[in-house]
BAZASE-986671 format. One record per residue: residue number from 1; x, y, z of N, C-alpha, C in turn. Coordinates in steps of 0.1 Angstrom, whole numbers, plus 5000, padded with zeros to 4 digits. Example, Ala and Ser with C-alpha at 12.3 -4.5 7.8 and 13.67 -1.06 7.14 Angstrom:
2
   i  n.u  n.v  n.w ca.u ca.v ca.w  c.u  c.v  c.w
   1 5132 4943 5078 5123 4955 5078 5132 4967 5078
   2 5128 4978 5071 5137 4989 5071 5129 5000 5079
END
This chain:
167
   i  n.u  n.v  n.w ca.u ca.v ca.w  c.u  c.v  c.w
   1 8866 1288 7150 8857 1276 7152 8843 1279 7146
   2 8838 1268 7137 8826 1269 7134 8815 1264 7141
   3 8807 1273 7151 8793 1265 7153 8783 1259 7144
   4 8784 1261 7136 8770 1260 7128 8769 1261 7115
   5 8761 1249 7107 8763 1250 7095 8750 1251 7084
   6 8751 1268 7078 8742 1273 7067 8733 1261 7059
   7 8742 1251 7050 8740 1238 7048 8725 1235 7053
   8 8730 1232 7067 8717 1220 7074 8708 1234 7075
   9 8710 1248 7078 8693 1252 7080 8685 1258 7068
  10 8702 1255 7053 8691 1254 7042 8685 1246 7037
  11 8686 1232 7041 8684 1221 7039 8665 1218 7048
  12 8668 1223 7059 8661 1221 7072 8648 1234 7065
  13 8649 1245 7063 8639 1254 7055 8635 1246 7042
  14 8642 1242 7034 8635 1233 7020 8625 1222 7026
  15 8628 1216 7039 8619 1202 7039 8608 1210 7048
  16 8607 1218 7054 8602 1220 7065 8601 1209 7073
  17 8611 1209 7080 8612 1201 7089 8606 1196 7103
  18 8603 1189 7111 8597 1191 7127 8602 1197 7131
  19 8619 1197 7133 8628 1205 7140 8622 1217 7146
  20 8618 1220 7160 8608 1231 7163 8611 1249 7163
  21 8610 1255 7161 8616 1271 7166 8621 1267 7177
  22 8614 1257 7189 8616 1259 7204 8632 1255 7207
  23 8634 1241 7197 8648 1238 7198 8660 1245 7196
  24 8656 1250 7185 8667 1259 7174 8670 1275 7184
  25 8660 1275 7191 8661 1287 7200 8669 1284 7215
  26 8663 1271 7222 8673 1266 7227 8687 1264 7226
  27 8691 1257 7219 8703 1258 7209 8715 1268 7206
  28 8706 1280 7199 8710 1292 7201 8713 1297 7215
  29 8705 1299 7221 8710 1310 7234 8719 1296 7242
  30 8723 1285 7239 8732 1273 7245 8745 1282 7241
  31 8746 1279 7232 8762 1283 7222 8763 1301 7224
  32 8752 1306 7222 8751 1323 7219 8749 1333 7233
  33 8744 1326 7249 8742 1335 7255 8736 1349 7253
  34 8728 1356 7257 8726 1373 7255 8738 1376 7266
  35 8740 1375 7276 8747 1380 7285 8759 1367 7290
  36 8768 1365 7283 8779 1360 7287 8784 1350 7300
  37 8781 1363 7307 8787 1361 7321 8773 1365 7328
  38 8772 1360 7338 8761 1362 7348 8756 1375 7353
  39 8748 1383 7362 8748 1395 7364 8758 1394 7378
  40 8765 1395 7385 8769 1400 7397 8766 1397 7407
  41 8769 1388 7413 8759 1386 7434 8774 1388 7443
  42 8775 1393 7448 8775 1391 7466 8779 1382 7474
  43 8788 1378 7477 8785 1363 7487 8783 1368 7499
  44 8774 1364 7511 8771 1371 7523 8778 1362 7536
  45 8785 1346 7532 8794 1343 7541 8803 1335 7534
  46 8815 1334 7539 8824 1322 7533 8821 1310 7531
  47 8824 1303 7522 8822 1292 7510 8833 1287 7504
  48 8833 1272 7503 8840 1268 7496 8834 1261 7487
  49 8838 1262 7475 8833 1256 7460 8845 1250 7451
  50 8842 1235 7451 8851 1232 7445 8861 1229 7445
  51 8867 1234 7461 8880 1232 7469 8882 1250 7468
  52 8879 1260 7463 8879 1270 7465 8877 1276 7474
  53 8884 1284 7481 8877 1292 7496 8874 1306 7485
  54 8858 1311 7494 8851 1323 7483 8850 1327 7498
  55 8857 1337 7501 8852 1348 7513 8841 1358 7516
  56 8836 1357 7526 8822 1370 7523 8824 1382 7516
  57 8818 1385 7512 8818 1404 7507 8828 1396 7492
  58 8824 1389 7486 8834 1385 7473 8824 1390 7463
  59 8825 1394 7449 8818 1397 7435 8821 1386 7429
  60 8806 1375 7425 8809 1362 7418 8800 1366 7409
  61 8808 1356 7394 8798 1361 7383 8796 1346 7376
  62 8788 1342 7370 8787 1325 7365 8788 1330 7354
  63 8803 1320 7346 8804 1320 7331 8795 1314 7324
  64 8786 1317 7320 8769 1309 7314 8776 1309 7299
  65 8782 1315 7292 8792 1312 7279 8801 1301 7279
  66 8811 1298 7292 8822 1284 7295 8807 1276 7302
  67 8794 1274 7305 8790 1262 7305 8783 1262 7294
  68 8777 1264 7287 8771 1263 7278 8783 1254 7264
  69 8796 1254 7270 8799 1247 7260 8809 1237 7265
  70 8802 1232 7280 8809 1224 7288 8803 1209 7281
  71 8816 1203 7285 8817 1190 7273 8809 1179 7288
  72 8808 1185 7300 8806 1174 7310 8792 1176 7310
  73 8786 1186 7306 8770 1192 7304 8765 1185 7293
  74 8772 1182 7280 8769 1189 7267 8778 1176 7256
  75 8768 1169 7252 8780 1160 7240 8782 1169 7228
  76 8794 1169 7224 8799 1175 7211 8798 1190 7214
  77 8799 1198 7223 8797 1209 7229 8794 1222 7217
  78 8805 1217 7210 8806 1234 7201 8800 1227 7187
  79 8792 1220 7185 8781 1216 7170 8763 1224 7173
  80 8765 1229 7164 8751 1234 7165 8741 1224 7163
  81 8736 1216 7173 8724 1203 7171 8710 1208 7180
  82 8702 1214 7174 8693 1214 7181 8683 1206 7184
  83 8688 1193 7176 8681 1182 7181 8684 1176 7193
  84 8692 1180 7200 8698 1178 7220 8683 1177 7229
  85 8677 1190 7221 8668 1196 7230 8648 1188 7223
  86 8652 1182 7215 8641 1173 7213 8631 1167 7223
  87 8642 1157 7226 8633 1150 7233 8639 1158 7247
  88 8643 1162 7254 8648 1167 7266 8639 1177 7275
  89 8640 1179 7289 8630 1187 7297 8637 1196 7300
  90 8651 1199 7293 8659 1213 7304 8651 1225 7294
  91 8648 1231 7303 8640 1247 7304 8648 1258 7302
  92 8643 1269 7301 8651 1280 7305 8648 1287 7322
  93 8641 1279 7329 8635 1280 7340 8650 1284 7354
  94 8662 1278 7349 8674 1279 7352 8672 1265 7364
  95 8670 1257 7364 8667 1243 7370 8676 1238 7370
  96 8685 1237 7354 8691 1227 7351 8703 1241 7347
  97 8717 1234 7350 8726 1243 7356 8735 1243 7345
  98 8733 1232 7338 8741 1233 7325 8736 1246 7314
  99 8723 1247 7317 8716 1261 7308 8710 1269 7311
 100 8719 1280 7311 8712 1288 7325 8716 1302 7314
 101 8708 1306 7303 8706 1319 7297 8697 1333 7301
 102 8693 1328 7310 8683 1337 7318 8682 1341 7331
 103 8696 1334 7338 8701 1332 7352 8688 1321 7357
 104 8688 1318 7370 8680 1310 7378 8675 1317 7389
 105 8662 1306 7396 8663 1309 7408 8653 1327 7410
 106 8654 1330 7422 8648 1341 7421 8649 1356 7415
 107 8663 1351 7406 8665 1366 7400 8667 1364 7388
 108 8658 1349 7383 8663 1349 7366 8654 1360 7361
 109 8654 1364 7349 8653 1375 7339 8638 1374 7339
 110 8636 1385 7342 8618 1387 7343 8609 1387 7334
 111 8621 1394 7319 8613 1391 7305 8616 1378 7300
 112 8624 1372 7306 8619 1359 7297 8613 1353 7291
 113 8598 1344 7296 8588 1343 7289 8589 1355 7273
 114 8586 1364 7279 8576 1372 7268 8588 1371 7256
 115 8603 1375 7260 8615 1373 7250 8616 1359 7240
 116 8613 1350 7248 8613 1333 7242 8604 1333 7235
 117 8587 1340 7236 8578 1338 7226 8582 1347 7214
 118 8586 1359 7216 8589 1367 7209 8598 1363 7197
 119 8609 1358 7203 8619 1350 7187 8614 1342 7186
 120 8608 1328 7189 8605 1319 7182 8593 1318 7171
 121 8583 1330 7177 8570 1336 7164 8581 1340 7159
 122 8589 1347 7160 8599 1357 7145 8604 1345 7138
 123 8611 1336 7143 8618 1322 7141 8612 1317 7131
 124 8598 1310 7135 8594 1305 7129 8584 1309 7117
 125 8581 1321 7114 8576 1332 7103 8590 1331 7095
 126 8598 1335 7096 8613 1335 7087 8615 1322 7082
 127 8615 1311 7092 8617 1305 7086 8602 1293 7077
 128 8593 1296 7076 8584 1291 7070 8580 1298 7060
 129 8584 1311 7060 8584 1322 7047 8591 1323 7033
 130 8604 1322 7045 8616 1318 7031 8624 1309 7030
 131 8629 1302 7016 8645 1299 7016 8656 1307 7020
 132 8669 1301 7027 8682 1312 7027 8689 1305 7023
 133 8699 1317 7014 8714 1308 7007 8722 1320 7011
 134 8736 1318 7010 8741 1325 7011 8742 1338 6999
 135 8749 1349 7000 8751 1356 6992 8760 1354 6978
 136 8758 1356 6967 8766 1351 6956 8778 1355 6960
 137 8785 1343 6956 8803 1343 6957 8809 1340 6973
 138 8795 1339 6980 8801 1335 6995 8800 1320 6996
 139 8811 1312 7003 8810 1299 7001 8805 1292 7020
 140 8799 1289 7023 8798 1285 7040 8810 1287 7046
 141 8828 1287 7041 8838 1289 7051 8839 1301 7053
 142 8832 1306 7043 8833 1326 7050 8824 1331 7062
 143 8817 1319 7061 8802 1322 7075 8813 1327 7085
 144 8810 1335 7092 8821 1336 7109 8811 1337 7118
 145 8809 1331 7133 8803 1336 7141 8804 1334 7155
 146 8823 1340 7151 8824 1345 7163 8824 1359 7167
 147 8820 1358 7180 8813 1372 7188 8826 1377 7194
 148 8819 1391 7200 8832 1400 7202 8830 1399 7216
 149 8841 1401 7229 8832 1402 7243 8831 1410 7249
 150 8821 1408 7260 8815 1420 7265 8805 1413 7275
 151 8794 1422 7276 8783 1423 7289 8772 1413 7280
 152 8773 1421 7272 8764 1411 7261 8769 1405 7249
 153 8762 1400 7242 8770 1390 7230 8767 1397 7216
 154 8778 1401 7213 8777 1407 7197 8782 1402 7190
 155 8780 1396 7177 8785 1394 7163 8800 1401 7162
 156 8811 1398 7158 8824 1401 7156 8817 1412 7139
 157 8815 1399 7130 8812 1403 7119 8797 1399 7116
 158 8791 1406 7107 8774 1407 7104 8770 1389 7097
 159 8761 1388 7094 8758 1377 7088 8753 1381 7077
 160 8753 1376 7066 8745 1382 7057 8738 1371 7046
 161 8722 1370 7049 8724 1360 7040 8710 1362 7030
 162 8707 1358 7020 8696 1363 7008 8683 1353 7016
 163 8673 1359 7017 8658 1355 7016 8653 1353 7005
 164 8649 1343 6998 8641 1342 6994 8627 1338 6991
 165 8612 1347 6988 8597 1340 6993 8596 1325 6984
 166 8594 1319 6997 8586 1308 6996 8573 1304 6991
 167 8564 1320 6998 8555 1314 6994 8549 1321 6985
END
C-alpha cells in the first residue's frame, strides 16, 4: 500500500506552497507513529471497554498505528493529505484520541514540544532549500514505505531521493 505520493511533494516544493511544515508533520507522525504501540500501563481495577471485561493487574498497550488509520477517526485513512490538519485544532497535546503520537494525559512524552520544533525547522529548511526528484531510473511505484515492526517505527527499505539547491 502506498501512503504517499513523491509527485505532490515535488510539485508542493516547486510552488512553495502554504501547506505548513506544521501539517505535513502532523500527517506524518498520523500514518508514521515513532512508537507504534503505546508504552505499557497497568490497570489497577476491573473494567469493561467496549463489552470487554479488562481485569486488574492486566498489561494494556493502545495501538496508536490501528488508530491513526482508523477510517471512523480519519476520511480516506491511508492517503497522505496533510491538508486534514489545515484548518483543524487536534494537537499533539493527546486531547483528541484519534492522534495520540506522543501518548496523552499525564505521561505523554516529555520531549515533545522540543521534538515537534525540531523537525519541522529541519522540515521546513529542506524543503525551502531544495527541489526532490527521485533517483534516475526510479519511477514513484518503486517508492515503498512500508515499515518493519517493532517498539519503534523503521523504514523496511531506505528512501532515496536527489536534492537539488534551490537556491
Amino acid at each position: 500500500m502506498q501512503f504517499f505520493k513523491i509527485k505532490n511533494i515535488q510539485r508542493r516544493s516547486r510552488q512553495r506552497s502554504s501547506l505548513s511544515p506544521k501539517a505535513i508533520v502532523k500527517e506524518t507522525l498520523r500514518l508514521f507513529p515513532p512508537a507504534p504501540l503505546s508504552v505499557p500501563r497497568l490497570t489497577t481495577k476491573a473494567s469493561i471497554v467496549d463489552g470487554y471485561e479488562i481485569e486488574p493487574d492486566t498489561i494494556v498497550y493502545v495501538n496508536v498505528w490501528a488508530i491513526g488509520r482508523d477510517s471512523d477517526f480519519w476520511e480516506n485513512p491511508d492517503e497522505f493529505l496533510p491538508e486534514r490538519f489545515l484548518n483543524s485544532n487536534v494537537d499533539f497535546k493527546g486531547q483528541d484520541f484519534g492522534f495520540l503520537p506522543f501518548g496523552s494525559g499525564r505521561r505523554v512524552c516529555p520531549g515533545m514540544a522540543l521534538g515537534i520544533a525540531e523537525v519541522e525547522v529541519a522540515l521546513a529548511n529542506l524543503l525551502y532549500s531544495f527541489d526532490w526528484d527521485l533517483p534516475v531510473g526510479m519511477v514513484e511505484d518503486d517508492v515503498d514505505f512500508d515499515s518493519l515492526p517493532g517498539v519503534v517505527t523503521h523504514k523496511k527499505n531506505a528512501l532515496c531521493l536527489m536534492a537539488k539547491s534551490y537556491l
